[in-house]
C-alpha positions in Angstrom: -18.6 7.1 -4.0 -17.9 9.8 -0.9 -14.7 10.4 0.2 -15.4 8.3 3.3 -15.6 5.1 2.0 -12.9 5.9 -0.9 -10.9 6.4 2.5 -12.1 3.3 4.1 -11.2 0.7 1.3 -8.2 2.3 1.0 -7.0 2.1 4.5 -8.5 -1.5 4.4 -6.6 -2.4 1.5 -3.5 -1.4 3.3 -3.9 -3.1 6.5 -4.6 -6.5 4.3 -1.5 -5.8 1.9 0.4 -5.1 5.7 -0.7 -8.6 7.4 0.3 -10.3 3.9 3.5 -8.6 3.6 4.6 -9.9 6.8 3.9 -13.6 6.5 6.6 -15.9 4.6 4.1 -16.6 1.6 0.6 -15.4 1.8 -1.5 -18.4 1.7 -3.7 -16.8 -0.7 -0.6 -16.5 -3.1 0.3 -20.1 -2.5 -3.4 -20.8 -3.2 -3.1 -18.5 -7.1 0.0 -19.7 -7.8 -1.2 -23.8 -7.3 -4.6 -23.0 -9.2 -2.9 -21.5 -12.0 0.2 -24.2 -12.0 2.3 -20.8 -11.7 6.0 -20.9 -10.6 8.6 -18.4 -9.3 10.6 -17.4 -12.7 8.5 -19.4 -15.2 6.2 -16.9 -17.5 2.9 -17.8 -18.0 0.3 -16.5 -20.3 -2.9 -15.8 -18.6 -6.2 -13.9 -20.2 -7.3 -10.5 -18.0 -10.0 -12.2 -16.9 -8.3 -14.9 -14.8 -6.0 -12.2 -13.2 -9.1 -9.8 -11.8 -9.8 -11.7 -8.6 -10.2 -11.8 -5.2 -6.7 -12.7 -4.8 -5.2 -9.7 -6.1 -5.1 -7.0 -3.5 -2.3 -5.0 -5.3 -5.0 -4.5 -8.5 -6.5 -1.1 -6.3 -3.3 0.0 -5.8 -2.2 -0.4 -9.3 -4.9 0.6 -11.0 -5.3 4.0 -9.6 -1.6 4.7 -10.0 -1.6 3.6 -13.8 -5.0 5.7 -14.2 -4.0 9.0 -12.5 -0.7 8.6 -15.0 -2.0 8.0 -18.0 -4.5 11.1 -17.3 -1.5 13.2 -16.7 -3.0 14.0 -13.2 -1.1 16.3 -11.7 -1.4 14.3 -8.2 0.8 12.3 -6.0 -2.1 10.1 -4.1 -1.7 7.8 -7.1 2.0 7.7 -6.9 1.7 7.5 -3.0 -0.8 5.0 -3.0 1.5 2.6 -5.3 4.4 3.3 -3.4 2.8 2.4 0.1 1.8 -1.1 -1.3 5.1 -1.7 -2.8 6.5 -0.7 0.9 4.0 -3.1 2.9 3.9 -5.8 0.3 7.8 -6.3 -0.3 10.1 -3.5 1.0 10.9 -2.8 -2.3 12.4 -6.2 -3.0 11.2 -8.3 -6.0 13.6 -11.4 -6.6 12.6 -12.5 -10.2 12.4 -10.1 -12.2 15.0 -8.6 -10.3 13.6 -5.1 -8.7 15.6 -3.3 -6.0 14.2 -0.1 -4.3 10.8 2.0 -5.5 12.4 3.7 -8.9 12.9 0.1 -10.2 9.3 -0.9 -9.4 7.9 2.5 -11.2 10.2 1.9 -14.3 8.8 -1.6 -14.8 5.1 -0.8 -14.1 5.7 2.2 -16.6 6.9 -0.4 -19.5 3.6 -2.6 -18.8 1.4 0.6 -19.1 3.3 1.5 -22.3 2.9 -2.0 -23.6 
């Protein structure tokens, strides 16, 4: 893929994770979370099929970040990708599990890569 359109769906991912982070609850989440009977706190057990969807913009983000680290790239467009969709999508701020500030998001997505 040329670095053009790597550059497009990037910035496009952005600007959707931006317009969602701004709304009270993106309708789209309301949408997952009612297909899936999910709730705030409750843990669910869901196969990795039924998580890769549409739904997910924060899968790009995640993916590259948790690729580019287990390479060992020596890179920061992984970590700065990540930490931009963290930014638009909550300011940092995850109520359950409680995650307060970027360090606490990294240290939690490094335990689900390890796991």
């Amino acid at each position: 893929m040329a670095k053009q359109q790597i550059r497009f769906f990037i910035l496009l991912f952005l600007c959707v994770s931006y317009c969602m982070a701004h709304e009270n609850e993106p309708k789209e989440y309301s949408e997952w979370k009612e297909r899936h009977h999910a709730q705030e706190g409750k843990p669910r057990e869901f196969t990795p099929r039924q998580l890769v969807c549409a739904d997910r913009y924060d899968l790009l983000a995640k993916y590259i970040y948790a690729r580019l680290h287990e390479l060992g790239a020596d890179t920061t467009w992984g970590r700065e990708i990540y930490d931009a969709h963290i930014h638009v999508w909550n300011n940092y701020f995850e109520a359950f599990p409680r995650k307060h500030g970027i360090q606490s998001f990294y240290d939690s997505f490094h335990e689900t890569i390890a796991s």
